[in-house]
C-alpha positions in Angstrom: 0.0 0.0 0.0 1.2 3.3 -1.1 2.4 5.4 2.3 0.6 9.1 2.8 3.1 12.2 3.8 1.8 13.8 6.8 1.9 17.3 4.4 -0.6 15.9 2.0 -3.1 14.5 4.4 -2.8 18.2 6.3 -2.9 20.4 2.7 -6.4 17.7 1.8 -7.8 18.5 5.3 -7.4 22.1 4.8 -8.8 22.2 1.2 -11.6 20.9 2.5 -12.1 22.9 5.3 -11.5 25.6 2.8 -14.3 24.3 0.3 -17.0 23.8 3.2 -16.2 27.3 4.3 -16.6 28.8 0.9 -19.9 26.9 0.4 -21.3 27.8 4.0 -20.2 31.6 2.6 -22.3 30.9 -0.8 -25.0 29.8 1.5 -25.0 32.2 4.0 -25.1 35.0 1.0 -27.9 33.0 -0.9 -29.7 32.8 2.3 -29.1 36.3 3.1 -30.2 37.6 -0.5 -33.5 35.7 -0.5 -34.2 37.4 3.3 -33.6 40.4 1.7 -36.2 39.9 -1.3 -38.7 39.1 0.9 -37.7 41.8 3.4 -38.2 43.9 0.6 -41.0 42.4 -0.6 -42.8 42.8 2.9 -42.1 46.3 3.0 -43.6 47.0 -0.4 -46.7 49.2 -0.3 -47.8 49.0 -4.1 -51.5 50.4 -2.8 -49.7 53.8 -1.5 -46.0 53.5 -2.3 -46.5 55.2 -5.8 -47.5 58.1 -7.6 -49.3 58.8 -10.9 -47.1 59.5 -14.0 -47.7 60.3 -17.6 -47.3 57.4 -20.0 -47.7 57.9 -23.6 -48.2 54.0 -24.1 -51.7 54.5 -22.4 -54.4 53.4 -22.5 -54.1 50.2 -22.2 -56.8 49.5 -24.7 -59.2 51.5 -27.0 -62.7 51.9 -25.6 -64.2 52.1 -28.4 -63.6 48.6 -29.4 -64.5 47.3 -26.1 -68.3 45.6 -26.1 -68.9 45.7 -22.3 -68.9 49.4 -21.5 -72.4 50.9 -20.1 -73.3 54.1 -20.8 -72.6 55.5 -17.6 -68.9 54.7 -17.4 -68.9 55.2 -21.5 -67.0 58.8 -20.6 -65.3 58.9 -24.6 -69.1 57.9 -26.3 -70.5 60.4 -24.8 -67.8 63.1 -25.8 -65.5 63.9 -23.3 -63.4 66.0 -24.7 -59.8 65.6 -23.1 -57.4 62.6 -23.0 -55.2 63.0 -20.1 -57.1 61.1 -18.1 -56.3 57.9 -20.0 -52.6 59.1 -19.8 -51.6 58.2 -16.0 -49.8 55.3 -14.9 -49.6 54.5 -11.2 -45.8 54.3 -10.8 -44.3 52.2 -7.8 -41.1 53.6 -5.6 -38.5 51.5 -5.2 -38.2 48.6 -3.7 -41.6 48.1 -5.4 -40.8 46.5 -8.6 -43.5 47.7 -11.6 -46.1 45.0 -12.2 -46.8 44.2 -16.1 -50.4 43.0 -16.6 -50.9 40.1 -19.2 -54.5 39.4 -20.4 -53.8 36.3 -22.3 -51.8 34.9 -19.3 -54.4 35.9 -17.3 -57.2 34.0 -19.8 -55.0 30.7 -19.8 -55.0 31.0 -15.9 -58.9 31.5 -15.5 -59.6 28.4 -18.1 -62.8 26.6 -16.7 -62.8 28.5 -13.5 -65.3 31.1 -12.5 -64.9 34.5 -11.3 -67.1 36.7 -9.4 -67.7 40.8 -8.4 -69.6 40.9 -5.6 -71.1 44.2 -4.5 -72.3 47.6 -5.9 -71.7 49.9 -8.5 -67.9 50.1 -7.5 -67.5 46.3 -8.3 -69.5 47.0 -11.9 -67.0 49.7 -12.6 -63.9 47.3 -11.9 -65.6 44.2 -14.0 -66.5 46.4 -17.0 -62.9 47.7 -17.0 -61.3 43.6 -16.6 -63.8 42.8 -19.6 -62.4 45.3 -21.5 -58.8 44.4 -20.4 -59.1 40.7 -21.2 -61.3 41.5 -24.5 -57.9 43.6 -25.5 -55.9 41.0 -24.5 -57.6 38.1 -26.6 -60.0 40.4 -29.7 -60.6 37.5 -31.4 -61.9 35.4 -28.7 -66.2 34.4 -29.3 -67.5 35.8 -25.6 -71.2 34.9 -24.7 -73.3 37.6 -22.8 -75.7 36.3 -20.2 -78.7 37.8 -19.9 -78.3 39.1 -23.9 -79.9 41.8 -22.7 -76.7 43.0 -20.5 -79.3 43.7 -17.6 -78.3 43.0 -14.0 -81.0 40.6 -12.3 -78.9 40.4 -9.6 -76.0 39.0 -11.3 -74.5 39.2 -15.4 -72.2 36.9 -16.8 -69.6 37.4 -19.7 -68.1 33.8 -20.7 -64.8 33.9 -22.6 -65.7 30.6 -24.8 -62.4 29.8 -26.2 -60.5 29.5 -22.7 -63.8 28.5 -21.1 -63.7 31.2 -18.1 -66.8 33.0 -16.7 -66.3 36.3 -15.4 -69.7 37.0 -13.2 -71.1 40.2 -11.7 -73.4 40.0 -8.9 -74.9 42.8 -7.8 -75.7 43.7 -3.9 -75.6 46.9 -2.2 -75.3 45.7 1.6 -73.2 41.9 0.8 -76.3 41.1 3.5 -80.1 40.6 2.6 -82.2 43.2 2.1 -85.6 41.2 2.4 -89.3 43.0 1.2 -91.8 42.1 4.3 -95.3 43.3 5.0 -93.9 46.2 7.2 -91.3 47.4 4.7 -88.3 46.8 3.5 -85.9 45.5 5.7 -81.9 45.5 5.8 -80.8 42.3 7.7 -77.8 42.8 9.2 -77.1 39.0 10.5 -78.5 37.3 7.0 -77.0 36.6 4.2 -79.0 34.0 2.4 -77.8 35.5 -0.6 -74.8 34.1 -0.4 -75.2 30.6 -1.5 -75.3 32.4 -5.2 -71.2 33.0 -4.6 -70.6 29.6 -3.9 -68.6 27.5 -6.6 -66.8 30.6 -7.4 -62.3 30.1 -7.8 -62.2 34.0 -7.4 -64.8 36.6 -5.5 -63.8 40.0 -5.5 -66.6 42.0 -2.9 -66.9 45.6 -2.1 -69.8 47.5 0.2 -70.0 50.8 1.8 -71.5 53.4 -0.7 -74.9 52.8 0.0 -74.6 52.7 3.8 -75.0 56.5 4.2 -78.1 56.9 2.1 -80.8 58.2 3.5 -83.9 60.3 2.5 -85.5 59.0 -0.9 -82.2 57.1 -2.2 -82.6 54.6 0.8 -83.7 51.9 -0.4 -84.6 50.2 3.1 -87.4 50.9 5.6 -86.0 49.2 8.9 -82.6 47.3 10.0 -82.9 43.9 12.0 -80.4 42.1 13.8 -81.9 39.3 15.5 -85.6 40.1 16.9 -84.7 44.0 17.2 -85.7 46.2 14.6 -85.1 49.5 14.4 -85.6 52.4 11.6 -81.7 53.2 11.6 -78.9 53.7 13.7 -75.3 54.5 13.1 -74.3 53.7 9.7 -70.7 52.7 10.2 -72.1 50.5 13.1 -74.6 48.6 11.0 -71.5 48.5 8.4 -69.4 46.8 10.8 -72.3 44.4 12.1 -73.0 43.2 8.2 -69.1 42.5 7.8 -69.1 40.3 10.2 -71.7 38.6 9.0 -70.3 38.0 5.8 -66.7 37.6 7.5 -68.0 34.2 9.6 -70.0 33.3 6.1 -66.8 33.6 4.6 -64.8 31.8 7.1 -67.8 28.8 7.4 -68.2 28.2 3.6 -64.9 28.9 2.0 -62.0 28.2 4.6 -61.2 24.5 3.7 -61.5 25.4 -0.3 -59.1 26.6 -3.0 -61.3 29.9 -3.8 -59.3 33.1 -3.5 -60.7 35.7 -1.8 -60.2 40.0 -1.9 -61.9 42.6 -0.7 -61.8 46.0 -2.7 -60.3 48.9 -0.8 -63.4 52.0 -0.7 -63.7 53.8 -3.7 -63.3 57.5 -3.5 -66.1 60.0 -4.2 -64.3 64.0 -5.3 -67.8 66.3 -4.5 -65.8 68.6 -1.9 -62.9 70.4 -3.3 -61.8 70.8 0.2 -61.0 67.1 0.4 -57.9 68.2 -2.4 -57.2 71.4 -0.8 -59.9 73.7 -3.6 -63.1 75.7 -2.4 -64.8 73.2 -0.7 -68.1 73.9 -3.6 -65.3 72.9 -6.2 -66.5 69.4 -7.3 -64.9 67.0 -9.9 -66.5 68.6 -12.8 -64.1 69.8 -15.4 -61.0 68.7 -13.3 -58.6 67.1 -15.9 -55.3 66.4 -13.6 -54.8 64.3 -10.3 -53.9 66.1 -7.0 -50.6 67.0 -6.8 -47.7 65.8 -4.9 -47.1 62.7 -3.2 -48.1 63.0 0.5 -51.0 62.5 2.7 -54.4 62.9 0.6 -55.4 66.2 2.3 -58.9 64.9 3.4 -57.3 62.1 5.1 -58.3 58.3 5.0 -62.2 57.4 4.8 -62.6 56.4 8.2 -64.6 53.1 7.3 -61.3 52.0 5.5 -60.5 51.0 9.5 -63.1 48.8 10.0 -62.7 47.2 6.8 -59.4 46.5 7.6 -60.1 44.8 11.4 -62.8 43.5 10.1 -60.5 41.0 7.2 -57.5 41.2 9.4 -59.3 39.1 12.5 -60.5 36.0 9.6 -59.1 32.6 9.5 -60.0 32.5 5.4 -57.5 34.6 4.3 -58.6 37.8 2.0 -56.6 39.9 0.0 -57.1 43.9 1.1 -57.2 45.4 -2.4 -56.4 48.9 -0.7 -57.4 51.3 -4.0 -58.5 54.3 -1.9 -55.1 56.1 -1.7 -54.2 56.1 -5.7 -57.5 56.9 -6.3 -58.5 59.6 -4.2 -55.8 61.5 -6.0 -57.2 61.4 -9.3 -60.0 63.8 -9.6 -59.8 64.0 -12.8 -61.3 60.6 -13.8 -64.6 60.8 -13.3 -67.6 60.6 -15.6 -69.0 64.2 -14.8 -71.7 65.2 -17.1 -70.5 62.4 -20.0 -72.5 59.0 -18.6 -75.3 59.6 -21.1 -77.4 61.2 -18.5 -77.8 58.6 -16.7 -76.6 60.8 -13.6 -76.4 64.3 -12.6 -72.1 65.3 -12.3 -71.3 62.3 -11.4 -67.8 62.6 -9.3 -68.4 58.5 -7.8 -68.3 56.1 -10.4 -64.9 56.3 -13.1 -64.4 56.5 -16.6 -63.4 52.8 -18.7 -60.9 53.1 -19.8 -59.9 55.3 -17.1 -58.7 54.4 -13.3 -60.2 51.1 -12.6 -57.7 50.0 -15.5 -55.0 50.4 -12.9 -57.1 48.6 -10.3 -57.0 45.8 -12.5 -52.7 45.7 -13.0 -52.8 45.9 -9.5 -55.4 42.9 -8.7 -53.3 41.0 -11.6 -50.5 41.5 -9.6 -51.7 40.1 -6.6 -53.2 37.0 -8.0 -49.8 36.4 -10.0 -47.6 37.1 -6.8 -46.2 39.8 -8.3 -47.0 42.3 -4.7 
């Protein structure tokens, strides 16, 4: 047997110390790099961490073209006569990395699934505005309306027949049942029979609060029950909370143990006071063609049902995405239908223009269901 110097067995031992070192380095800096990404991930605010640029390449897709646009969010049918409203992109600061949105990934994704807006107005304006995204995407593609008719009774339904996705709007104003009885109408806050209509869904979007405040004629309830009290009203933001609960524990009961992903979309602005952007407060959004400058604090502060909403999805087991929009969109001003809805309102300073702001809602709800946020 060949003999081993001393020297060579010492020089092997230290290369390989060496080598195990240099590894446990690579390690330690791989290791170190990820914690870093998802540091940086973590600390990523893509809802507020951002503001609104011009970007020649927008629109994302011509209007015209798009089949799914009602006249009240039809802003260029109706001759609106500038542009720069379809102009701004909402640009992230670092570390926030840009999300792309990708309509035909996005198709290929949702083939034979089902996808649902739940909620008011707010939710229509956001489906229109996918529709139109995903029509873009995929022109070609044979879609089948449901009713023909386009009318909402309570739900619509646009199918997307060649990658066999449904993309569903159902429309409630409360998420909870508003029931007609002898007495009246009456808002139940602790029911939500309604419900069973969402399940079977891969992806629900939901959104409520613009109808809580109504009062006078636009109310369209006579009395609130929870349990065996019934009342003629009470504090708004309370009944709001008491109803999202109601649909939290239906939430957490129904769809905890199942694949569907759920979000929530973030309140949706309303611009009637200029004093909320720092104008005469009897300015309203009505011939405003620019977003509010700068990059701080909104100067009318947070809607203060944002809070609730947020305690309210933060104490579920079923976890729900918080599709924050109110931020980015109380800054633009500017993209509202105003008088060009086809009369279907009076200045309207609520609801947005398609294409228009909900666009960016959309890159942004792309990105979260793609990981990209």
């Amino acid at each position: 047997m060949r003999k081993v110097r001393p020297g060579v067995v010492w020089a092997g031992a230290l290369a390989l110390v060496l080598l195990l070192a240099a590894c446990t380095a690579v390690a330690a800096v791989s290791i170190t790099r990820r914690q870093h990404r998802a540091s940086s991930a973590a600390s990523c605010d893509a809802f507020a961490a951002g503001r609104w640029v011009v970007d020649e390449s927008y629109p994302l897709y011509d209007s015209s073209r798009c089949p799914f646009i009602r006249d009240e969010f039809a802003c260029a049918r109706f001759g609106r006569p500038d542009k720069m409203y379809l102009k701004y992109r909402w640009q992230l600061d670092p570390p926030c990395a840009q999300p792309r949105f990708d309509g035909l990934a996005l198709l290929r994704m949702w083939r034979g699934k089902t996808v649902m807006f739940v909620g008011d107005s707010l939710a229509l304006n956001q489906y229109e505005s996918l529709l139109c995204m995903l029509h873009a995407a995929a022109p070609g593609v044979r879609t089948t309306l449901t009713p023909a008719s386009g009318k909402i009774d309570p739900s619509s339904t646009v199918r997307f027949e060649d990658y066999n996705a449904t993309i569903v709007y159902y429309l409630t104003h409360y998420l909870v049942d508003l029931v007609p009885e002898k007495s009246g109408r009456v808002l139940k806050l602790d029911a939500i029979e309604q419900a069973s209509n969402w399940l079977g869904a891969d992806v629900l979007v939901f959104d409520s609060w613009h109808w809580w405040p109504r009062s006078g004629p636009t109310q369209p309830w006579d009395y609130i029950q929870e349990g065996n009290t019934v009342v003629r009203d009470m504090d708004r933001t309370k009944a709001f909370t008491k109803a999202l609960h109601t649909w939290a524990d239906w939430v957490d009961a129904n769809l905890l143990h199942t694949d569907t992903k759920v979000f929530f979309q973030g309140i949706s602005p309303s611009h009637y006071k200029g004093s909320d952007w720092g104008a005469s407060p009897k300015k309203t959004c009505m011939g405003e063609t620019m977003p509010v400058n700068g990059t701080g604090p909104y100067p009318g502060g947070p809607i203060p049902q944002q809070a609730v909403l947020k305690s309210v999805l933060a104490a579920m087991a079923k976890p729900v995405y918080f599709l924050d929009f109110t931020y980015l969109s109380q800054l633009r001003k500017d993209a509202h239908p105003t008088k060009y809805d086809g009369g279907v309102f009076a200045g309207d300073c609520t609801h947005w223009c398609v294409a228009g702001l909900p666009d960016t809602w959309n890159v942004l709800f792309y990105a979260a269901l793609t990981g990209q946020l």
